[in-house]
N, C-alpha and C positions, 0 to 999 in steps of 0.2 A: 504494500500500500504506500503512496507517495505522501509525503505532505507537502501543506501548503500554508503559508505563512498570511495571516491578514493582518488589517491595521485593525485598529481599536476602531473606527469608523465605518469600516467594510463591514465587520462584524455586527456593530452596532445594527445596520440595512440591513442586515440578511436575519437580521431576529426580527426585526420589525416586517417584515415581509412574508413571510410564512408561518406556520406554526412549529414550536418548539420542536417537537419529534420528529417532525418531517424535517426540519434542518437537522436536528440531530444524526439521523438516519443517514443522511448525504452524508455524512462527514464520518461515517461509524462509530459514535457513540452515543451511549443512551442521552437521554434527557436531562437526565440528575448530573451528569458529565457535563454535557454543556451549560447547566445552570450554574454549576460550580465555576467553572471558566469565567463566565458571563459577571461574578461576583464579585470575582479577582481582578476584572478588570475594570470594574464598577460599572457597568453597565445593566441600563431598567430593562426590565421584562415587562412584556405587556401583561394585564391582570387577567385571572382566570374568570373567561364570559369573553375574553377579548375577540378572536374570532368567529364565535357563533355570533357578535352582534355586526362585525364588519361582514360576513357575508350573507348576514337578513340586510342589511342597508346595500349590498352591493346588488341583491336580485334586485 
């Protein structure tokens, strides 16, 4: 498996843009992995309801 390096900002878009497990997924690790990550580099996570209210507003 290759890695890939992001900035604090790249990372930042790609949680806001999908949902947690599914970026996780991408990258092969769980969820709780990437939110640990995500902590350490102080970056928010969207709140749970986040995406089931963004995709009732997007239909």
């Amino acid at each position: 498996m290759s890695s890939k390096e992001l900035t604090r900002k790249e990372l930042y878009n790609l949680v806001w843009s999908k949902p947690l497990t599914q970026l996780a997924k991408d990258f092969g690790l769980s969820d709780n992995g990437l939110r640990k990550i995500c902590k350490k580099y102080d970056i928010p996570l969207p709140k749970m309801g986040h995406w089931q209210k963004y995709n009732t507003v997007k239909k």
